[in-house]
Phi, psi and omega in degrees: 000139184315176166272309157324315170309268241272002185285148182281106171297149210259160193287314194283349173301325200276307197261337169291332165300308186281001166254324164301344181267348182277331190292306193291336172269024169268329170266028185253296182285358218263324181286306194309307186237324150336285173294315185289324208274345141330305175283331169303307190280341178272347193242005184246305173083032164257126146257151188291148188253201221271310176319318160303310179299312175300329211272311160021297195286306169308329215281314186311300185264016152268002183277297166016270196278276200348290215314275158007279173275000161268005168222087177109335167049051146222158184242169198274022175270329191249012171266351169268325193239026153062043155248161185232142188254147183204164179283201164322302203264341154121037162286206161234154193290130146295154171316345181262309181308326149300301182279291177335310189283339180280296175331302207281288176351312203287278199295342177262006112294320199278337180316001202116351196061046179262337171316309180305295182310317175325303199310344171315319183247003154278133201303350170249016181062017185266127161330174181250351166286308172324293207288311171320305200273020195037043203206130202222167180217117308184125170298127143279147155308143166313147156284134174282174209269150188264000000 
């Protein structure tokens, strides 16, 4: 594996991909979750009750991010900021490995952002969903220039 591959991406990098990945996934869910429940409420003349509307939601961005990172381990939030999710040995993530790192995402944000914060002090500078999960994320080189 390259040298280039193996670069550590800086935490603000880390967190402007994931504010760009909330923009592309507001009209993603906007499609996802919207439309169907609309249309579901227009031919029922019911709403779906929260419970649904939540496991819904859940179900939409692990399928998202699942896809994503097992095929290719960039979502298009981290292929604009040329990062990459790879294992350990710098493979590619298995499917468990994907749902451990999605699943562990909820409480190492939603918690205070103690996930985030970990990386301070972690010795690769990897979030703490990255490390539980055997999964790290990876500088790319510029594309050269034509």
């Amino acid at each position: 594996m390259s040298d280039s591959f193996n670069a550590r991406p800086g935490i603000p990098r880390r967190l402007a991909s994931m504010a760009y990945e909330i923009l592309l996934l507001a009209a993603a869910l906007l499609i996802l979750m919207v439309l169907p429940h609309v249309l579901i409420g227009a031919f029922t003349h019911r709403l779906a009750t929260p419970l649904v509307l939540q496991a819904h939601f859940f179900l939409a961005l692990l399928l998202y991010f699942g896809w994503f990172w097992t095929h290719g381990g960039q979502t298009l939030a981290m292929k604009t900021w040329r990062l990459k999710l790879h294992d350990a040995a710098g493979g590619p993530i298995r499917p468990a490995q994907a749902l451990i790192r999605y699943l562990l995402s909820y409480p190492s944000l939603l918690l205070g952002g103690v996930g985030i914060f970990w990386a301070f002090f972690d010795r690769d500078g990897q979030f703490l969903h990255d490390r539980l999960a055997g999964t790290r994320i990876a500088l790319l080189p510029p594309a050269p220039k034509a």
